[in-house]
Legacy VTK file of the C-alpha trace (Angstrom):
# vtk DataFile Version 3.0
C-alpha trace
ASCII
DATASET POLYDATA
POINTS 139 float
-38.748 -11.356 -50.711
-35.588 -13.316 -51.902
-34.539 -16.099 -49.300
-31.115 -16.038 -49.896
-27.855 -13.462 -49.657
-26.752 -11.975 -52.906
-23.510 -14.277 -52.096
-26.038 -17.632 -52.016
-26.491 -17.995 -48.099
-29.687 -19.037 -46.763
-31.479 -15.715 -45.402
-33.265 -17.870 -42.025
-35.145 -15.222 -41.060
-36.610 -15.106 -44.176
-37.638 -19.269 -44.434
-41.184 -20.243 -42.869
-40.702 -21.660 -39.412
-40.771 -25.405 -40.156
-37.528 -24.913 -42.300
-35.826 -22.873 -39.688
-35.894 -26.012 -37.824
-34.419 -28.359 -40.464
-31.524 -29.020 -42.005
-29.147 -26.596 -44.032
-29.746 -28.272 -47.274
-33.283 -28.371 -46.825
-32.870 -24.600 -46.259
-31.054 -24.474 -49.416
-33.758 -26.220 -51.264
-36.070 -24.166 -50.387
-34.493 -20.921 -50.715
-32.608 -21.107 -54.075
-35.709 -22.832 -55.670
-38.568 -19.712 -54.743
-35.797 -17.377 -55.835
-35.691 -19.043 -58.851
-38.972 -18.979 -58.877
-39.476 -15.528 -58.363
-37.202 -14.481 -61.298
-38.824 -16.935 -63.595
-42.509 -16.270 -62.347
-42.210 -13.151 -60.348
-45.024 -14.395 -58.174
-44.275 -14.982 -54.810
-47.644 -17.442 -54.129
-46.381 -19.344 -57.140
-43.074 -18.991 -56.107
-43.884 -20.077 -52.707
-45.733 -23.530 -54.104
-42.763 -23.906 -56.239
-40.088 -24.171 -53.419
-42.679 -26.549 -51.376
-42.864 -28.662 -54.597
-39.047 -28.707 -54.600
-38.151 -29.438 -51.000
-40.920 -32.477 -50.921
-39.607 -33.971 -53.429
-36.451 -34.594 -51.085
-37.767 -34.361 -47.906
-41.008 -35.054 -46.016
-42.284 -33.309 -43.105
-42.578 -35.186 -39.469
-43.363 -33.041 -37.063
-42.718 -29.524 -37.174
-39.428 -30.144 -39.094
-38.467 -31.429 -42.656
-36.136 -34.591 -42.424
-34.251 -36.023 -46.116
-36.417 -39.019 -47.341
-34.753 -42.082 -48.122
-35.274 -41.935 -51.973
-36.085 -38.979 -53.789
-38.821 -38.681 -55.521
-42.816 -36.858 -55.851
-44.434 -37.251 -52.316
-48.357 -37.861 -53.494
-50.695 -38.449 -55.959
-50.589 -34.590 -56.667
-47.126 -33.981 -56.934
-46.343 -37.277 -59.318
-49.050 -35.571 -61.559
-47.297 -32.701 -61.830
-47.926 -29.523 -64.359
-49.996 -26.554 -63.904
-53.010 -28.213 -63.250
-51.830 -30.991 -60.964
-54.697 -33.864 -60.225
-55.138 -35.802 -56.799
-54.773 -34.326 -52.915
-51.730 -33.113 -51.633
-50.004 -35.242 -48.701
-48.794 -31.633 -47.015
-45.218 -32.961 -47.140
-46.061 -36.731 -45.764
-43.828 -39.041 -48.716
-47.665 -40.875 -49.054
-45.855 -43.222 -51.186
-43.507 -44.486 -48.918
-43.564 -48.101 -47.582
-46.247 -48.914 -44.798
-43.382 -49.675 -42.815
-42.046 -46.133 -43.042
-45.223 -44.124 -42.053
-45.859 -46.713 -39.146
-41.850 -45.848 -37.965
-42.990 -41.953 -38.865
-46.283 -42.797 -37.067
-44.368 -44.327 -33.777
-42.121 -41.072 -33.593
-45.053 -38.987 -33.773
-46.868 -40.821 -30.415
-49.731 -41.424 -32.827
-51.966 -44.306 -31.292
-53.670 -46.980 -33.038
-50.965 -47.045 -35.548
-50.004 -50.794 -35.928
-53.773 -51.424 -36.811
-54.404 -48.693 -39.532
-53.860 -48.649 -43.072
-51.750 -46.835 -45.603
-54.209 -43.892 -46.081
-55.152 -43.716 -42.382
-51.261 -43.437 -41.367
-51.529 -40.762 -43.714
-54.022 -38.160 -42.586
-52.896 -38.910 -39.220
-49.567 -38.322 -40.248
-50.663 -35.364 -41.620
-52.391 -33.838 -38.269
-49.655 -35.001 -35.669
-47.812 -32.759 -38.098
-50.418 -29.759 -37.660
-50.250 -30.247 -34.141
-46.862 -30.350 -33.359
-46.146 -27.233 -36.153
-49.135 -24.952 -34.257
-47.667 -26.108 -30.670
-44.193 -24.786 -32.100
-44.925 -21.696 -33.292
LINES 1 140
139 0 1 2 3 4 5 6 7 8 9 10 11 12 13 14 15 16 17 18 19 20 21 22 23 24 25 26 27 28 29 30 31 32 33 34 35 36 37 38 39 40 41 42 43 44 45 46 47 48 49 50 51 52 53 54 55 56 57 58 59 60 61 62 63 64 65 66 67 68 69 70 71 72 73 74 75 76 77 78 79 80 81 82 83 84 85 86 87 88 89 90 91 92 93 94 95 96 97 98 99 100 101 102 103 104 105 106 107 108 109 110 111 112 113 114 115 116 117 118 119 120 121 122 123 124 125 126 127 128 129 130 131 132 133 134 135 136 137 138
């Protein structure tokens, strides 16, 4: 189903929840990239995967909501391997290769305890299920 108006306006209704509580260009992202997608693939799984690969290469996901990342850039292993048959795990949206500094501020916003004394990977996963959480609790 397309995401966006035939004059280009984001169809919110239409976006997955998490988006509906972001930003406009996020929005944008993410619509205009899985229609795009559609046309080119006409898929919508594929088309789906393609708009999540867009928007997370902008923006990483804290909490139930996608904010801009400070650079631009892939997000994982997976994503920075790229292609049809992309290698590594995916991050689900957590910029993995951020600074340590950055997941422990993303970990501190999150309430996530033990933060100061885990590593890179742990901030991570639990990075990754705060997220979960706080996406289930808002739906």
């Amino acid at each position: 189903m397309p995401k966006t108006t035939k004059s280009g306006a984001v169809k919110k209704s239409e976006l997955p929840s998490t988006l509906q509580k972001s930003s406009a260009k996020a929005q944008r992202t993410f619509a205009k990239a899985h229609d795009a997608a559609v046309k080119q693939y006409g898929d919508d799984e594929r088309a789906h995967r393609v708009a999540y690969d867009a928007l997370k290469h902008s923006f990483e996901k804290i909490g139930d909501h996608w904010e801009a990342k400070a650079q631009k850039g892939p997000s994982d292993s997976r994503a920075r391997s790229g292609g049809p048959n992309p290698q590594g795990t995916s991050a689900e949206g957590v910029d993995a290769n951020a600074s340590k500094k950055h997941l422990v501020e993303v970990a501190r916003r999150l309430d996530i305890p033990g933060r100061s004394t885990m590593s890179k990977g742990e901030l991570v996963s639990a990075i990754k299920k705060a997220n979960r959480r706080a996406t289930a609790a808002s739906r």
